[in-house]
C-alpha positions as CSV (number, residue, x, y, z in Angstrom):
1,X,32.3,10.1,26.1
2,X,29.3,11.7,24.9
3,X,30.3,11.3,21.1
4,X,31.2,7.9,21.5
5,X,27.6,7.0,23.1
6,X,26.1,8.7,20.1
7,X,28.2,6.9,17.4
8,X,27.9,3.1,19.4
9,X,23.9,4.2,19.2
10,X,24.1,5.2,15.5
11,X,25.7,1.5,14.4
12,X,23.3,-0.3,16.5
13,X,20.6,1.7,14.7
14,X,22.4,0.9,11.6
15,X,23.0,-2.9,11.4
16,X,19.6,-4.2,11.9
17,X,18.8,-1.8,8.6
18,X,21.7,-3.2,6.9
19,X,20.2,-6.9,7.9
20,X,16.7,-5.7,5.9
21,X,18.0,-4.6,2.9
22,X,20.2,-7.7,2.5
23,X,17.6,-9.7,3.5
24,X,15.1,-7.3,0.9
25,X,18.0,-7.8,-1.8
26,X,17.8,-11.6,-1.9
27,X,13.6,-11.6,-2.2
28,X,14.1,-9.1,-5.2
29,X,16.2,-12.1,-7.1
30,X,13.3,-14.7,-6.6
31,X,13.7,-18.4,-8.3
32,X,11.3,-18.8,-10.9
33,X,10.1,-22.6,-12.4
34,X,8.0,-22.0,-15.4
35,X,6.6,-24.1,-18.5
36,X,6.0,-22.3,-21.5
37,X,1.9,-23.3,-21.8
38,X,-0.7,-24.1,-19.8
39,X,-2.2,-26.8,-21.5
40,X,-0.9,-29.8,-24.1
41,X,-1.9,-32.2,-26.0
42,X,-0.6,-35.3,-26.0
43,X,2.6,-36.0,-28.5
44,X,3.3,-32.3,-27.4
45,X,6.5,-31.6,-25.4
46,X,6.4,-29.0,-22.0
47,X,9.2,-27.0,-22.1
48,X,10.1,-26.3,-18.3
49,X,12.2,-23.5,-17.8
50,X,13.8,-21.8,-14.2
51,X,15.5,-18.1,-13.8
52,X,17.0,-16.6,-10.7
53,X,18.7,-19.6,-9.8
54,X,22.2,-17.8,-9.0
55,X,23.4,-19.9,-6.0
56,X,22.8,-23.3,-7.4
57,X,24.6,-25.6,-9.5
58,X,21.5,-28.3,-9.9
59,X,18.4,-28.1,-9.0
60,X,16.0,-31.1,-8.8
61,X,11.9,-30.7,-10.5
62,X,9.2,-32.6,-9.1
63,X,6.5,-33.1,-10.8
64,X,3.1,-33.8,-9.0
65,X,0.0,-35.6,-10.8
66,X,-3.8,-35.0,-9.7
67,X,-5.4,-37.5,-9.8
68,X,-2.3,-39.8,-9.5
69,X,-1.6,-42.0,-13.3
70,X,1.1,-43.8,-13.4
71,X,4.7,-43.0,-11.6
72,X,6.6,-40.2,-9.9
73,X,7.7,-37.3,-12.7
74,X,10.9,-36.2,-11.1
75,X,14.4,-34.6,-12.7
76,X,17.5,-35.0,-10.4
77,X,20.1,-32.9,-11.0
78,X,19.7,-30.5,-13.3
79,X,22.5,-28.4,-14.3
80,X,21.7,-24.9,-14.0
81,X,24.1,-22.3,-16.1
82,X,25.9,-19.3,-15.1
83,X,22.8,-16.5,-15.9
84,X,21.2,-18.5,-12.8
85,X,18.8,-20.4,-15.6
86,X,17.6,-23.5,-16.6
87,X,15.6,-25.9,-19.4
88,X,13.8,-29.1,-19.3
89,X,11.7,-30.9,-22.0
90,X,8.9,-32.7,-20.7
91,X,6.8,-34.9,-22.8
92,X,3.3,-35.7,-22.9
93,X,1.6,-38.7,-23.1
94,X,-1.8,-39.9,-23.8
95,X,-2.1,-40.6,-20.3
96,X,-1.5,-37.5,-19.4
97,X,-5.3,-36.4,-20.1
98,X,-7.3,-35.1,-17.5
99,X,-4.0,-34.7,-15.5
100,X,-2.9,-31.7,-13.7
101,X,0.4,-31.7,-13.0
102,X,2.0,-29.4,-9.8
103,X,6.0,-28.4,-10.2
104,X,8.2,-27.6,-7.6
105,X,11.8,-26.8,-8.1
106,X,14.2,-27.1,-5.2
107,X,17.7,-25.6,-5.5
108,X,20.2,-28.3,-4.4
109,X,23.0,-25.8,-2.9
110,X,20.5,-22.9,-1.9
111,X,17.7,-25.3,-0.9
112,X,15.3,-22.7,-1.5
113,X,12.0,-23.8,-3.2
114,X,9.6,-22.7,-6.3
């Protein structure tokens, strides 16, 4: 009876562990949304690239504008391959000066954000 008191205590010790390092396991493989400069000139084309997306088949960019110019920048969709990786040209316009843009990637299965 003893024993069996002392082995019930050991798993419930053990699981909430378990549950840290899975949950510790997933940060490690972190989405990533990247563009390969930090400033262009227009005629120049941003070359948007994503790793760590494992559990998604698309993923979606949005692209945010301050001050606001002209439309919404968004990609829908975007096939991401087996690695977990991804690549988007973006190009930019003369009305693009001045402009800072803000990405965000969203993983359409995972829904987890960048």
């Amino acid at each position: 009876m003893k024993e069996q008191l002392l082995q019930t205590m050991r798993l419930l010790l053990f699981l909430p562990m378990l549950a840290g390092m899975m949950l510790f396991g997933e940060a490690t493989n972190a989405q990533t949304v990247t563009s390969d400069k930090d400033d262009y000139a227009p005629g120049e084309t941003a070359i948007i690239t994503g790793e760590g997306w494992i559990g998604d088949q698309f993923v979606d960019l949005h692209f945010e504008e301050d001050p606001f110019v002209d439309h919404i920048h968004d990609y829908h969709d975007i096939a991401v391959n087996p690695d977990g990786t991804f690549r988007v040209e973006f190009p930019i316009f003369e009305r693009h000066l001045g402009v800072t843009f803000t990405l965000t990637a969203e993983g359409k299965q995972s829904v987890l954000f960048s």
